[in-house]
C-alpha positions as CSV (number, residue, x, y, z in Angstrom):
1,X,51.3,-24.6,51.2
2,X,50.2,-22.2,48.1
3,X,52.5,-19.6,48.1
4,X,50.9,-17.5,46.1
5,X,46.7,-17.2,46.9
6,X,44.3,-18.3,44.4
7,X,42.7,-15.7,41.4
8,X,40.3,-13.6,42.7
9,X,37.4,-12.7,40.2
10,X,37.0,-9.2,40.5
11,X,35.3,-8.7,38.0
12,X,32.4,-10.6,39.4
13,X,32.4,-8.0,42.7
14,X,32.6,-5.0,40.1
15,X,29.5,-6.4,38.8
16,X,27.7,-6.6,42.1
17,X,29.2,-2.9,42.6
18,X,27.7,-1.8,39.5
19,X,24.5,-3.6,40.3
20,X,24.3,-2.0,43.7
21,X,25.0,1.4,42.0
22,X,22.3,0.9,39.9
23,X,19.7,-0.3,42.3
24,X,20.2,3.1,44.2
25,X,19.4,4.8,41.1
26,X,16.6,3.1,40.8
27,X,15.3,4.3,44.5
28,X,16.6,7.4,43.7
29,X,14.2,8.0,40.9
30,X,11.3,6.7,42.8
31,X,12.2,8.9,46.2
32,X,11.9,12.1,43.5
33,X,8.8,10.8,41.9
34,X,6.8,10.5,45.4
35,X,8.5,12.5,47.8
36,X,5.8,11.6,50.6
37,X,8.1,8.3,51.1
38,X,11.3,10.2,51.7
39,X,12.4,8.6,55.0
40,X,11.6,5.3,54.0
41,X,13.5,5.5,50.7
42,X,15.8,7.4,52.5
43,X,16.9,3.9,54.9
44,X,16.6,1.8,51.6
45,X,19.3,4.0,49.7
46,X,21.1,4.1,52.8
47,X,21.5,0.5,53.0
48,X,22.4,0.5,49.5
49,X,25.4,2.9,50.3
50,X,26.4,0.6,53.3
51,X,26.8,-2.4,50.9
52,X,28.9,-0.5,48.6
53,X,31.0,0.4,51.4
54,X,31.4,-3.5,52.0
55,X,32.0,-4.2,48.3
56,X,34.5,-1.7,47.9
57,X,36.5,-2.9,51.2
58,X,36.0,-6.1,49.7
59,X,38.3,-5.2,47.0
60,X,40.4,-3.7,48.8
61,X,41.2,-6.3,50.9
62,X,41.2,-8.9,48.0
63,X,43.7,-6.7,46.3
64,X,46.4,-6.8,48.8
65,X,46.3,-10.6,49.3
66,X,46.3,-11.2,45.9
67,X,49.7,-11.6,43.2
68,X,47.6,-12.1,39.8
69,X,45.2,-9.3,38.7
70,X,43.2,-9.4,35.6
71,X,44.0,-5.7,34.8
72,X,46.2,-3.2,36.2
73,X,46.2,-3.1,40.5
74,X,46.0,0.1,40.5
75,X,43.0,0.1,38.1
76,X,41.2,-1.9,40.5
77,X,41.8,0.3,43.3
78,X,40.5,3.3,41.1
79,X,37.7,2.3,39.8
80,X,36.6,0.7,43.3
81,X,37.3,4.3,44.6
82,X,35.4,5.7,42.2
83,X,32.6,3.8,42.6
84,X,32.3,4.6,46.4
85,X,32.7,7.8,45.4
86,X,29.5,8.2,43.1
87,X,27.4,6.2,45.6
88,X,28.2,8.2,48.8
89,X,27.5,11.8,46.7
90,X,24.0,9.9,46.5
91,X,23.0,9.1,49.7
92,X,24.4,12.6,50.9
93,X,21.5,14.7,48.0
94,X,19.2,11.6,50.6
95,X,20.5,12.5,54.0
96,X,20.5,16.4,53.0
97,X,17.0,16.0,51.5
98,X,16.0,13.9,55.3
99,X,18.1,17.0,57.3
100,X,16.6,19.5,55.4
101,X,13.1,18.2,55.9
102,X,12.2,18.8,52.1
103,X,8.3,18.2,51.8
104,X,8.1,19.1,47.7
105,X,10.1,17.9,44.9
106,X,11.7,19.8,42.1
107,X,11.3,18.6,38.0
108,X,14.9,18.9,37.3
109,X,15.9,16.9,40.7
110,X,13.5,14.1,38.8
111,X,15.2,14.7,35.7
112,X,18.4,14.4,36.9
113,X,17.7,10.8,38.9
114,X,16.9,9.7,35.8
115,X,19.9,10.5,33.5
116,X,22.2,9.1,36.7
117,X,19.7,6.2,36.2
118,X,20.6,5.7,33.2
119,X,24.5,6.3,33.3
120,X,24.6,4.1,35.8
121,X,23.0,1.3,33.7
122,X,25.4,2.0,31.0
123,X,28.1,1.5,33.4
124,X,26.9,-2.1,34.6
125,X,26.9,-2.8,31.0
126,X,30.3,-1.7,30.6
127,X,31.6,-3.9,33.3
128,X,30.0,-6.8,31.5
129,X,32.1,-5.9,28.3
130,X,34.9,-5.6,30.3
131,X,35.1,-9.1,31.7
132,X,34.0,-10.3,28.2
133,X,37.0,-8.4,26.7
134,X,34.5,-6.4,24.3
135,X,36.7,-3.6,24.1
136,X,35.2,-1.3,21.3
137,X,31.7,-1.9,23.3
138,X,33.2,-0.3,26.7
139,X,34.8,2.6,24.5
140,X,30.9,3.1,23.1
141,X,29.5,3.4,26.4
142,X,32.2,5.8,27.9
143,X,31.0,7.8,25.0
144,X,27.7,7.7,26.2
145,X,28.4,8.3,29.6
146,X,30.3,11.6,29.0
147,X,26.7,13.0,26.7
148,X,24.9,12.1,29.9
149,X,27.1,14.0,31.9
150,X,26.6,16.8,29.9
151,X,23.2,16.4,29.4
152,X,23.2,16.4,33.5
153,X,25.1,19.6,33.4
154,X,22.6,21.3,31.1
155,X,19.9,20.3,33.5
156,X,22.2,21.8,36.4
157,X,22.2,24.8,34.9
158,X,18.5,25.5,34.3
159,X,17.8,23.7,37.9
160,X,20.1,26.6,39.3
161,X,18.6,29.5,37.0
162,X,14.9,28.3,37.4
163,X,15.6,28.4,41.5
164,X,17.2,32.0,41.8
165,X,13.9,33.1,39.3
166,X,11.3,31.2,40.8
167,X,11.6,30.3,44.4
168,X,11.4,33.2,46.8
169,X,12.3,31.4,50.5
170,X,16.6,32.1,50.2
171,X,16.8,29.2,52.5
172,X,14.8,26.9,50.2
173,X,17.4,28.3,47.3
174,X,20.1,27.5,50.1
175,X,18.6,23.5,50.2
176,X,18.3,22.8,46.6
177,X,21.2,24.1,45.3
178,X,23.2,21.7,47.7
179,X,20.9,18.8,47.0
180,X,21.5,20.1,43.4
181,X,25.5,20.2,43.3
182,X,25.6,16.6,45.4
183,X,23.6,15.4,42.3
184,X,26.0,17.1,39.4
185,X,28.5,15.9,41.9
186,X,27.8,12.2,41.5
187,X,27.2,12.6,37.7
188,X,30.8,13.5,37.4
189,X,32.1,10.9,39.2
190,X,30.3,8.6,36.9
191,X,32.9,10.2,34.6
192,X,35.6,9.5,36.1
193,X,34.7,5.8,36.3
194,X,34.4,6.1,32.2
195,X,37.4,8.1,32.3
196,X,39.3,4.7,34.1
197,X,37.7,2.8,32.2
198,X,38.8,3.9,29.1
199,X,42.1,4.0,30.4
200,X,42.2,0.2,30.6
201,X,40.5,0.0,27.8
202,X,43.5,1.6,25.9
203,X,45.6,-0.5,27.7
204,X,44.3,-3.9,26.7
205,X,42.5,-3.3,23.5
């Protein structure tokens, strides 16, 4: 009998993690460029969000039957967490978007798709470098994922300002601006995944 269990590669289900974050992105970006196809996107992100669920239990599960971790347990469990985190704040802009009925899209809603788009690719990057031990690379891309999270923050802000100006329907104003803050929402928690990140990065490099 083994009385300890095998290595588990975590790494490997972080990638698939930051893959699946990624691909909802992706569907994100495309729901806000042709918002005729909401409910269909709508089940695809869905799906998306219910594989991340599995991949972060997963983890979890791994983590408590397993002695030997590549980096910090409790690293593991945050950056799991975190994870989750950013992918449930996108499918709940989706399901409030699908509740609300929303029949038009906004510019900055587009805009910021695409800077979480891109975040999110920086992050699957940054897993990559992790594994491969490419420290000073993983510290370069938490750098870039805290401009982008500014740069979402900016857009937040005009999105906000150009809705109290421009759109008359309060209820409309009501919608957007908690479509809006699950977006900013998710942007920060990309963050905090840098933010972990960069922790272990300080630990190991």
């Amino acid at each position: 009998m083994k009385i300890f269990p095998k290595s588990v590669d975590f790494f490997e289900i972080f990638d698939q993690a930051a893959s699946n974050l990624t691909e909802a992105t992706s569907h994100l970006m495309d729901l806000f460029k042709n918002i005729t196809r909401l409910e269909e996107k709508a089940k695809i992100i869905y799906g998306i969000e219910q594989k991340g669920d599995t991949l972060t239990h997963e983890v979890m599960r791994r983590l408590n039957k397993t002695f030997i971790t590549p980096i910090d347990r409790e690293d593991i469990h945050a950056l799991a967490s975190a994870i989750d985190d950013v992918l449930d704040l996108i499918w709940g802009a989706v399901d409030r978007m699908t509740v609300f009925r929303i029949t038009e899209t906004m510019p900055e809603a587009l805009e910021i798709a695409r800077a979480l788009h891109t975040t999110t690719e920086v992050l699957e990057s940054s897993f990559g470098y992790l594994r491969e031990k490419k420290y000073s690379f993983v510290h370069d891309n938490c750098i870039e994922i805290n401009r982008l999270e500014n740069h979402v923050d900016r857009i937040f802000r005009d999105a906000l300002g150009r809705l109290f100006d421009d759109v008359k329907d309060p209820l409309m104003i009501i919608k957007w601006k908690e479509i809006y803050e699950h977006l900013e929402d998710a942007s920060d928690r990309c963050e905090d995944v840098a933010n972990i990140l960069e922790s272990i990065v300080l630990k190991h490099g």
